[in-house]
C-alpha positions as a Markdown table, in Angstrom:
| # | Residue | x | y | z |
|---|---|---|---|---|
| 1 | Unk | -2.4 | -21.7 | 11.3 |
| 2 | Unk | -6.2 | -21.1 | 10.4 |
| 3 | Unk | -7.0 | -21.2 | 6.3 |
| 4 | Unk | -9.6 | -19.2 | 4.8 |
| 5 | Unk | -10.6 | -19.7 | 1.2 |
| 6 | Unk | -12.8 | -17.1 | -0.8 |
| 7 | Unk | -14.7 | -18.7 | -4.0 |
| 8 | Unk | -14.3 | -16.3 | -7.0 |
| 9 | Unk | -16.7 | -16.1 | -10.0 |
| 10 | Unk | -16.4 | -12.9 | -11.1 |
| 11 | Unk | -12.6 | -10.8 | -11.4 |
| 12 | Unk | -13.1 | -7.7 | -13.0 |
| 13 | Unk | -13.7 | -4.3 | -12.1 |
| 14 | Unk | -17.1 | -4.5 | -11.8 |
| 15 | Unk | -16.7 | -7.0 | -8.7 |
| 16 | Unk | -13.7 | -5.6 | -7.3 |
| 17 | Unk | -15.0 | -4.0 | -4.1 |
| 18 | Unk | -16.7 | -6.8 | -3.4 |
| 19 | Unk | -13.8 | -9.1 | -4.1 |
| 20 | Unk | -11.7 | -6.6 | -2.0 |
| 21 | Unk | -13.8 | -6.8 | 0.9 |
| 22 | Unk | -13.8 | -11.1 | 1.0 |
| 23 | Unk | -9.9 | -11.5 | 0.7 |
| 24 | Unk | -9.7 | -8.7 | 4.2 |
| 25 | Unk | -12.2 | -10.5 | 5.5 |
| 26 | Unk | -10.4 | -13.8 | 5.3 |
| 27 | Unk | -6.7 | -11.8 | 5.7 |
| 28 | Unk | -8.1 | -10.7 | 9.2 |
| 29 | Unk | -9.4 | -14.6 | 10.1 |
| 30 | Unk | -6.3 | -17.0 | 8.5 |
| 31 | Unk | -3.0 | -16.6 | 8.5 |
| 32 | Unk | -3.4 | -18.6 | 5.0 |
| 33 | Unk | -5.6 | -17.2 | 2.6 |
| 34 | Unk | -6.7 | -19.5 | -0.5 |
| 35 | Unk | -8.1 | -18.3 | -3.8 |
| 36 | Unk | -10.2 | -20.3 | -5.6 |
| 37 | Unk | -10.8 | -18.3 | -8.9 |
| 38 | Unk | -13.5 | -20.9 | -11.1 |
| 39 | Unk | -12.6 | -21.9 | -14.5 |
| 40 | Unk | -14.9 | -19.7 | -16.3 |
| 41 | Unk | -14.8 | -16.8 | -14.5 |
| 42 | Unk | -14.6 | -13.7 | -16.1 |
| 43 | Unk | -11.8 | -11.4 | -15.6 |
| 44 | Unk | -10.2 | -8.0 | -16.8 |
| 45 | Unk | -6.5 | -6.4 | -15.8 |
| 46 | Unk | -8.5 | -4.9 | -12.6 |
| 47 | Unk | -8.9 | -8.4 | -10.9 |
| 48 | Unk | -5.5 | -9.2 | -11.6 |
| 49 | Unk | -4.0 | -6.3 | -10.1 |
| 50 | Unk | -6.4 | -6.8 | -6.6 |
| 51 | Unk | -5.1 | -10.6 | -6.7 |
| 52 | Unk | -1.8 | -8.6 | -7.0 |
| 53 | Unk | -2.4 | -6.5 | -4.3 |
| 54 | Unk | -3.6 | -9.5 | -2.1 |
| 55 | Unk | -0.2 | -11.2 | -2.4 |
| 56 | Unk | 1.6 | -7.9 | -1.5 |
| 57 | Unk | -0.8 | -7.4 | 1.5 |
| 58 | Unk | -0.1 | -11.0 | 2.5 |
| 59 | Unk | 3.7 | -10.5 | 2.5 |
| 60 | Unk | 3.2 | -7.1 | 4.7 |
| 61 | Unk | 1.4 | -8.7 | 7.1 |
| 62 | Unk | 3.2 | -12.4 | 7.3 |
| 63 | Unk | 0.3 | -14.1 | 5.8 |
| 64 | Unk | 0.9 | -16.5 | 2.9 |
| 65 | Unk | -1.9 | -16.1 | -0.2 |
| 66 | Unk | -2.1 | -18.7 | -3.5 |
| 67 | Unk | -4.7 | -19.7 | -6.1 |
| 68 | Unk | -6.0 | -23.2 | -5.5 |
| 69 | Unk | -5.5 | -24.0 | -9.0 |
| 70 | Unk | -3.3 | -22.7 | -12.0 |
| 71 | Unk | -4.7 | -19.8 | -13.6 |
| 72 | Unk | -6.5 | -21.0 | -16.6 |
| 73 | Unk | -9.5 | -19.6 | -18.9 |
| 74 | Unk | -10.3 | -16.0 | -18.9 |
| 75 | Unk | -7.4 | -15.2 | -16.3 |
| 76 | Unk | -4.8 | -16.5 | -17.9 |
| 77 | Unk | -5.8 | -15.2 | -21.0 |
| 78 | Unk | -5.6 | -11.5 | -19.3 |
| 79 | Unk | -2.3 | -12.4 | -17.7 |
| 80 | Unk | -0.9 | -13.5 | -20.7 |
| 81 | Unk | -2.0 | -10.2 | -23.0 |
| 82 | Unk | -1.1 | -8.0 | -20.0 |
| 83 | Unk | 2.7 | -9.9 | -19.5 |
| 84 | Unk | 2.3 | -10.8 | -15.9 |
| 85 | Unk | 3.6 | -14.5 | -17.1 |
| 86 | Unk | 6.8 | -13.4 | -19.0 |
| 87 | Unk | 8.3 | -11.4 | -15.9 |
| 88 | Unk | 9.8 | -12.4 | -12.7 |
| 89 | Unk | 9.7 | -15.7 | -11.7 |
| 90 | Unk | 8.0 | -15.7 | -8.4 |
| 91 | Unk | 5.2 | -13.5 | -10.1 |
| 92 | Unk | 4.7 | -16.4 | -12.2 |
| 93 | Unk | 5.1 | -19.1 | -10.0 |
| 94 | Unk | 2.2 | -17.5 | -8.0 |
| 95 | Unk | -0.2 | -17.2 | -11.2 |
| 96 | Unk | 0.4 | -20.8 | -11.8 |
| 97 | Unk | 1.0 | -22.7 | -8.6 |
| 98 | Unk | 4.9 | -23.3 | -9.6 |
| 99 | Unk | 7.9 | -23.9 | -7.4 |
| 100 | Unk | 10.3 | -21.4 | -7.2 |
| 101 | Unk | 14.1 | -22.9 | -8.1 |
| 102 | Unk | 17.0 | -20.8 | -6.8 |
């Protein structure tokens, strides 16, 4: 399996098409798509619901997606006022780079 990563510096919805654009890229180069999402990069409900999107794409098409770090700084901050941390485990375990126990 090939791995891509995509560098992000910016999530919000100002960078967003951009953003959009480097995750297909990579979906249609590596089955395994990384996201490395910098420390102090700023972010806004927009970018989480693309990095959203990206895991959904990535289940369509059989591809695997995860953040090369726990979410930490600005993101978490936004995840944590916008409740994507409180809900479903597997939604969580993605944000954070947690194993799922069944």
């Amino acid at each position: 399996m090939k791995s891509e990563t995509v560098s992000v510096s910016e999530l919000t919805i100002g960078a967003i098409a951009d953003l959009r654009a480097a995750l297909l890229a990579a979906f249609e180069q590596g089955d395994q798509v990384s996201i490395d999402v910098q420390p102090e990069a700023r972010a806004d409900i927009a970018g989480a619901q693309l990095m959203i999107s990206a895991k959904s794409y990535a289940e369509l098409k059989g591809k695997a997606v995860r953040l090369t770090r726990p979410a930490d700084g600005n993101l978490r901050d936004v995840l944590e006022k916008a409740g994507f941390l409180a809900g479903d485990a597997g939604e969580r375990a993605f944000w954070l780079n947690e194993e799922v126990v069944q």
